[in-house]
C-alpha positions in Angstrom: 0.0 0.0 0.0 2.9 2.8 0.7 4.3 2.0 -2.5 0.8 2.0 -4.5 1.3 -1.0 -5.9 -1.8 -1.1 -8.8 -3.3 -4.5 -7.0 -3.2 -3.2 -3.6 -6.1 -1.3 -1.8 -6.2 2.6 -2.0 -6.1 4.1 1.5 -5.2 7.9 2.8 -1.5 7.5 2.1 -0.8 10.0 5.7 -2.8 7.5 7.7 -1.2 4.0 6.2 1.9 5.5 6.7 1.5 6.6 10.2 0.1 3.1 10.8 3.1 2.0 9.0 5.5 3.2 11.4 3.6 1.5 14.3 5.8 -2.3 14.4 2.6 -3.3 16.2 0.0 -1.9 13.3 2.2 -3.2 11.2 2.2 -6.9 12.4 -1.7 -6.5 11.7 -3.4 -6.8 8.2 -4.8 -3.4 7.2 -7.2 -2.5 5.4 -8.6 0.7 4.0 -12.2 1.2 2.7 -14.4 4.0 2.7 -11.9 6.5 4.3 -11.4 3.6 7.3 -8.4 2.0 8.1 -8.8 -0.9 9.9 -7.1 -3.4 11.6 -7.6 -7.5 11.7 -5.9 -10.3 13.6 -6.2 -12.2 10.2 -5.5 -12.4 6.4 -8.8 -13.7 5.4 -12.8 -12.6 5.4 -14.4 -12.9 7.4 -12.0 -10.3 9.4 -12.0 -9.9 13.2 -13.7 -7.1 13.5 -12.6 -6.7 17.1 -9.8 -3.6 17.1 -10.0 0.0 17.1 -9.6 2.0 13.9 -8.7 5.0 12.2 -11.2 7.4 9.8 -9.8 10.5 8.5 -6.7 11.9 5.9 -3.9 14.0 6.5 -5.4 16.8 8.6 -8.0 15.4 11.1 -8.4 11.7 12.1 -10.4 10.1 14.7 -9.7 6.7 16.4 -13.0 4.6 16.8 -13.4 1.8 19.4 -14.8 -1.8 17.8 -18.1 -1.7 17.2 -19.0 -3.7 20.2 -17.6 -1.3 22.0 -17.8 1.9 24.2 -17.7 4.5 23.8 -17.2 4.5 20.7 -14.5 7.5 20.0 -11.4 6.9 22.0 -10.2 10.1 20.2 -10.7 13.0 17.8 -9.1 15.9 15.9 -5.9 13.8 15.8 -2.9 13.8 13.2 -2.5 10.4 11.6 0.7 9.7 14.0 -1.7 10.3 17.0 -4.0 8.5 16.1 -2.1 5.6 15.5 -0.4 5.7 18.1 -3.7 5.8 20.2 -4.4 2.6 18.2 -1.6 0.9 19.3 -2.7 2.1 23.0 -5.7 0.5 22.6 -4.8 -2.9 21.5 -5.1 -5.9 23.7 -2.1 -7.6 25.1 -2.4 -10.6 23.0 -2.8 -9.1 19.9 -0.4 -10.2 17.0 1.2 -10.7 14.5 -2.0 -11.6 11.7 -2.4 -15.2 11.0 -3.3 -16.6 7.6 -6.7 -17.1 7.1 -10.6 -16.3 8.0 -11.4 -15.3 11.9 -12.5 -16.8 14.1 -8.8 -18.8 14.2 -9.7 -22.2 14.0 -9.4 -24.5 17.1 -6.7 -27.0 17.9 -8.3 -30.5 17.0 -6.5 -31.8 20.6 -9.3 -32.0 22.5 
């Protein structure tokens, strides 16, 4: 995405690159859509769904709780570093690096 590459998604280039610079946003898989970036803890759809995520461009972001959530802003009126970093502030402790495929992870067949 921060080189443009013609297959990848197109995202606010201030905001992917902000999340870019986050080693723990980038251990995620991102993806933009409809001015959103957002976050998963996997490669596949369905996606998690379950981490906070950034709307906005290079002026004014705001950092929104999962939907199951609240409240739903954590933040507002933020510069994409800010708000990534509030991201990353907001993550849970066992969150990361993506894993390949769709959410939820499947289950160890150990039982």
């Amino acid at each position: 995405m921060l080189e443009r590459h013609p297959t990848a998604r197109r995202g606010e280039p201030a905001v992917i690159a902000a999340a870019y610079a986050e080693p723990r946003l980038r251990a995620l898989f991102p993806f933009p859509s409809h001015g959103a970036l957002t976050f998963h803890r996997n490669t596949h759809f369905p996606w998690s769904n379950d981490l906070p995520f950034i709307v906005g461009d290079a002026q004014s972001c705001i950092v929104y709780a999962p939907l199951s959530a609240s409240p739903r802003v954590l933040g507002d009126s933020l510069t994409p570093n800010e708000a990534a970093a509030l991201v990353v502030a907001h993550l849970p402790n066992d969150c990361g690096p993506a894993f390949e495929g769709p959410w939820p992870p499947a289950e160890s067949s150990t039982h």
